[in-house]
N, C-alpha and C positions, 0 to 999 in steps of 0.2 A: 490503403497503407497508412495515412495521415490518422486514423483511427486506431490503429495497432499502436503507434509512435505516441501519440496522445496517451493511450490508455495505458501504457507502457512507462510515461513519467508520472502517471499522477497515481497508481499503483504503488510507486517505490514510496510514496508517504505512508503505505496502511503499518508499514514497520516500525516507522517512526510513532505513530500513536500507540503502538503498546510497548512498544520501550517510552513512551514517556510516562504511560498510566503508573509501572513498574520500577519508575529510576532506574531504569540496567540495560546495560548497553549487550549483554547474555540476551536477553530478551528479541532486544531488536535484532539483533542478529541472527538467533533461532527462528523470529517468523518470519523475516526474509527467505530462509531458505526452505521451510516450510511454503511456503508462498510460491517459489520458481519451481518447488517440486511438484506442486498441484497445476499450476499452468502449463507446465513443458510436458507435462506426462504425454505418454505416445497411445497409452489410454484411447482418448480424444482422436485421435487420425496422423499425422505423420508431424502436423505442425502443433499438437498439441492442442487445449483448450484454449490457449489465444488467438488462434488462427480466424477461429471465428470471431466476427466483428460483433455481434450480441455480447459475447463472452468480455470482450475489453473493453467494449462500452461501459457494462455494468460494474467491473473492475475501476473504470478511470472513475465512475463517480463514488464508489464507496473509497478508493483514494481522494479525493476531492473531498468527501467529508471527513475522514480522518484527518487530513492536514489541515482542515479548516479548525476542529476539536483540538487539536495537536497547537496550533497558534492561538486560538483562545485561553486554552489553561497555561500556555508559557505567557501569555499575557497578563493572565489574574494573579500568578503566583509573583512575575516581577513586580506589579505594583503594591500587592502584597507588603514583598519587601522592604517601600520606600517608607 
């Protein structure tokens, strides 16, 4: 379960990296929900494709580099800035 719950916060960053590539908040919101439609599908079995722990593993780490990419270029663009 620790692994569902895991994979689960570090997922909701893949939204954020392509609303940031895009500036538009259209965006992140579009692949959010593109995203929970592809995970919850009943497709997969009753709990969907997160149910299995393979599935949210892989999810938490491509979340995990998204928000890692996602804090790097709001990094570059602020000092950019100065």
């Amino acid at each position: 379960m620790m692994i569902t719950i895991i994979g689960s916060v570090l997922m909701g960053l893949i939204p954020l990296f392509f609303g940031m590539i895009n500036k538009s908040v259209i965006v992140t919101v579009i692949t959010s929900i593109l995203i929970m439609c592809v995970v919850t599908s009943s497709a997969a079995g009753p709990g969907g494709i997160f149910s299995k722990s393979s599935a949210a593993i892989v999810l938490g780490i491509l979340g995990l580099i998204a928000g890692k990419a996602t804090f790097t270029r709001l990094e570059k663009e602020d000092f950019k800035l100065k």
